[in-house]
N, C-alpha and C positions, 0 to 999 in steps of 0.2 A: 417777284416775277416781273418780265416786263413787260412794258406795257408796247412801245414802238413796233412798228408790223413790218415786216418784210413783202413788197408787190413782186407779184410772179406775173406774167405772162406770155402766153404760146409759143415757144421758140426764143424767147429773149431772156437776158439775165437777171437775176433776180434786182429789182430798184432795192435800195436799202432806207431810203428815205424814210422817216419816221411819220407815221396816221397822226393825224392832230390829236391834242389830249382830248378830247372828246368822245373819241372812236371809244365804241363798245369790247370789251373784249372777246365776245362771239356775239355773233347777233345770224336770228333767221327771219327771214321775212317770206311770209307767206310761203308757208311750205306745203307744197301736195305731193303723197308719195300714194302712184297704185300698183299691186301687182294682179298680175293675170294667173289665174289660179282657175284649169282647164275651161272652163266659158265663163266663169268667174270671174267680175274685179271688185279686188277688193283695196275701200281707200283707208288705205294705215295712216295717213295723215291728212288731214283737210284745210288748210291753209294758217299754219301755225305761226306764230309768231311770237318772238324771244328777243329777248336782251337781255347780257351780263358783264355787268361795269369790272372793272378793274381790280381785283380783289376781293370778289364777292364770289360766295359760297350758296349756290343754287340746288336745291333737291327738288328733280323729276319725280313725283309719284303717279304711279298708272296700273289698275289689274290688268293680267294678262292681257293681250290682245288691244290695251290703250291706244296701242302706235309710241311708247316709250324706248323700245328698242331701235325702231327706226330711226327716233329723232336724233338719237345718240349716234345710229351709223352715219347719218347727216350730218350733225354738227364735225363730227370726226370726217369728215370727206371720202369716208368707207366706201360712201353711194352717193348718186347724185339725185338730186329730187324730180320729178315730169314739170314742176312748176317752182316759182319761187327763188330765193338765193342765200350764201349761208355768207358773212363776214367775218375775217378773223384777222384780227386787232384792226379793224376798221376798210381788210384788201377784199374787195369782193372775190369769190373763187368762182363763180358761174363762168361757163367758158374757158377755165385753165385748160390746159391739154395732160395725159394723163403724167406724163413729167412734171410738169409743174405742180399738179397735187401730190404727188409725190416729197417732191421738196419743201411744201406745206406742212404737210404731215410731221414727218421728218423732224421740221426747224421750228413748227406752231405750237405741235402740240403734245402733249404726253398722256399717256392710255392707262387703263389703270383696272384690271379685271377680274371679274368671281374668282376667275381658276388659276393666277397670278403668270402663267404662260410663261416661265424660267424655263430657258434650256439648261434638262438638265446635268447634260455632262463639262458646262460651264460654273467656274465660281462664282459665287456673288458679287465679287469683283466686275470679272469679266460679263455677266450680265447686265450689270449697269454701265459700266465705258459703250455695251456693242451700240447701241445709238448713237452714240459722241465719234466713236470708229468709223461708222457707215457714213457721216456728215462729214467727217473730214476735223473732225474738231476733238479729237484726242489728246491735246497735251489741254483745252477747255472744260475736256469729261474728266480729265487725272485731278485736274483743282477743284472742281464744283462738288468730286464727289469725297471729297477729304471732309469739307464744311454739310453734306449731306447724311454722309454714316455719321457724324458725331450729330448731327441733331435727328436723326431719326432713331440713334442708338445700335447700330450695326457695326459700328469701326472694329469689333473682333468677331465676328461672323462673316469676313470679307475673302477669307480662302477657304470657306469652306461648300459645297454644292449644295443645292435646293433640298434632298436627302436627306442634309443633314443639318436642318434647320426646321425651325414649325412654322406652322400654319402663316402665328404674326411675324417674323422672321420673314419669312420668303414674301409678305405684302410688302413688310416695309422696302426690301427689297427691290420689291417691283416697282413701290411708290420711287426710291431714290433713282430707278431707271426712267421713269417719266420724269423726271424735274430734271434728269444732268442736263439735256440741252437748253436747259432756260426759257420752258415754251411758255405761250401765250396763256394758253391755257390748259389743265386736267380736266381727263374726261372718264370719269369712273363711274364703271356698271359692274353694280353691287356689291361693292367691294370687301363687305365684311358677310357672302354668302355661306363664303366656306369657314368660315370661322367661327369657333364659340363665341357667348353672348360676352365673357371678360375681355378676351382678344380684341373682337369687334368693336368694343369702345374703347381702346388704346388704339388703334388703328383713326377710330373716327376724331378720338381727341387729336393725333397729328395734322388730319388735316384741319379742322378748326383752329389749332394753336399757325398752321403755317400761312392760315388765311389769313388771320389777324395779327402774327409777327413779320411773316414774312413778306408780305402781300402774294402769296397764293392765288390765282383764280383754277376755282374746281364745279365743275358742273357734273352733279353723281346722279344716275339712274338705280332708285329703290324702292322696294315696295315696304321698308319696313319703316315705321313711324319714329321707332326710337332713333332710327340711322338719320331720318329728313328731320328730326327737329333740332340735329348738329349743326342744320346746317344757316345760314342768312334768311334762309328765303324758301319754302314749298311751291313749286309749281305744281299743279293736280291736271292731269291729264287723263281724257277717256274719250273713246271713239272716235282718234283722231285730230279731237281738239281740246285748247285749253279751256276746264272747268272753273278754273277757280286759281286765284295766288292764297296764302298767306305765309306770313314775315312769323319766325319763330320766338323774336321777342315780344309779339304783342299775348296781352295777358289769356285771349283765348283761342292761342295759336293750337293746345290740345283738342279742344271743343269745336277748330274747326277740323283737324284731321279727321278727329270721329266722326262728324256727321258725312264728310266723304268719305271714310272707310263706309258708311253705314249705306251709302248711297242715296 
């Protein structure tokens, strides 16, 4: 995946110029998100802050009501924050107009979701090109996704509809539709919810193998412990802010989960 960023701004064409190698591949600083909930506010996020390098595999953990959800609507440019700013591959997006996060979107990043969101009177095919179609980069989506059903294992499940596919079938799917445009970074919320426990860890084995073969950057929102220790890195989140990291290679990367699951 690459790493060089695309600058957008308000009415002007997109710069192509590439972020210097240093740029993070998303990075949020100081995020505040509140909604007003009838005389209610309530703050989902209290000034969070994130960095994720370049090929690195990041898992969000948070119960309910963390503010895990939102951050992901955030990093993904879904919503925009009351405070704070989100960067992707080093372009600040505060201030875009809503065309230019659009284009962000679009050309940065690839989504990646519980319910795998296939249309489904579309083939597998045609599920993965319609990103690369809608960008303008169709004969880009026709080659990227030759080299993506063969390493995801889809290249003959490619005419056939979401129907007629399972569970892990239609993720990988989904996953081979977030990578055709070659974005910055994935952004997957909870990706193996709907899936049994065997599925769920062939799914999570793809994206660890694509982290570390491909350079991949995946940023996943999960609450499950076996899905976050796939991953480089746990972020623990609650109440809006960061609780805690730990790194899944160190030896009581277990022992720390539990005692935040334990609270």
């Amino acid at each position: 995946m690459r790493n060089p960023a695309t600058a957008f701004a308000p009415g002007a064409a997109p710069d192509t110029r590439p972020a210097p190698d240093t740029a993070p591949a998303l990075q949020a600083v100081a995020l505040h998100k509140r909604y007003h909930l009838g005389g209610e506010t309530v703050h989902a996020l209290r000034g969070v802050d994130l960095r994720v390098e370049p090929g690195e595999f990041v898992a969000v953990m948070g119960p309910s009501g963390s503010g895990k959800s939102t951050l992901l609507h955030l990093l993904g440019l879904l919503d925009t924050p009351d405070d704070g700013s989100v960067h992707v591959g080093g372009v600040a997006t505060a201030g875009l107009d809503d065309d230019a996060l659009t284009e962000m979107r679009r050309l940065r990043l690839g989504f990646l979701f519980q319910s795998f969101e296939l249309i489904p009177n579309l083939t597998a095919r045609e599920n993965v090109l319609l990103p690369a179609e809608i960008a303008g980069r169709s004969d880009a989506g026709r080659a990227r996704l030759t080299r993506l059903a063969d390493d995801l294992g889809i290249a003959d499940r490619l005419d056939h509809r979401p129907d007629q596919l399972s569970g892990g079938q239609r993720q990988r799917v989904a996953l081979a539709r977030a990578l055709v445009n070659d974005p910055v970074v994935v952004l997957a919320d909870e990706p193996t919810g709907n899936l049994d426990s065997k599925t769920g860890r062939e799914v999570l084995d793809l994206l660890a193998r694509g982290v570390r073969d491909q350079g991949w950057t995946v940023v996943m929102v999960t609450h499950d412990p076996s899905a976050a220790v796939t991953a480089d890195r746990i972020v623990f989140l609650g109440d809006g802010v960061i609780t805690g990291e730990a790194a899944t290679a160190a030896s009581d990367a277990r022992e720390v989960i539990e005692r935040y699951l334990r609270g």
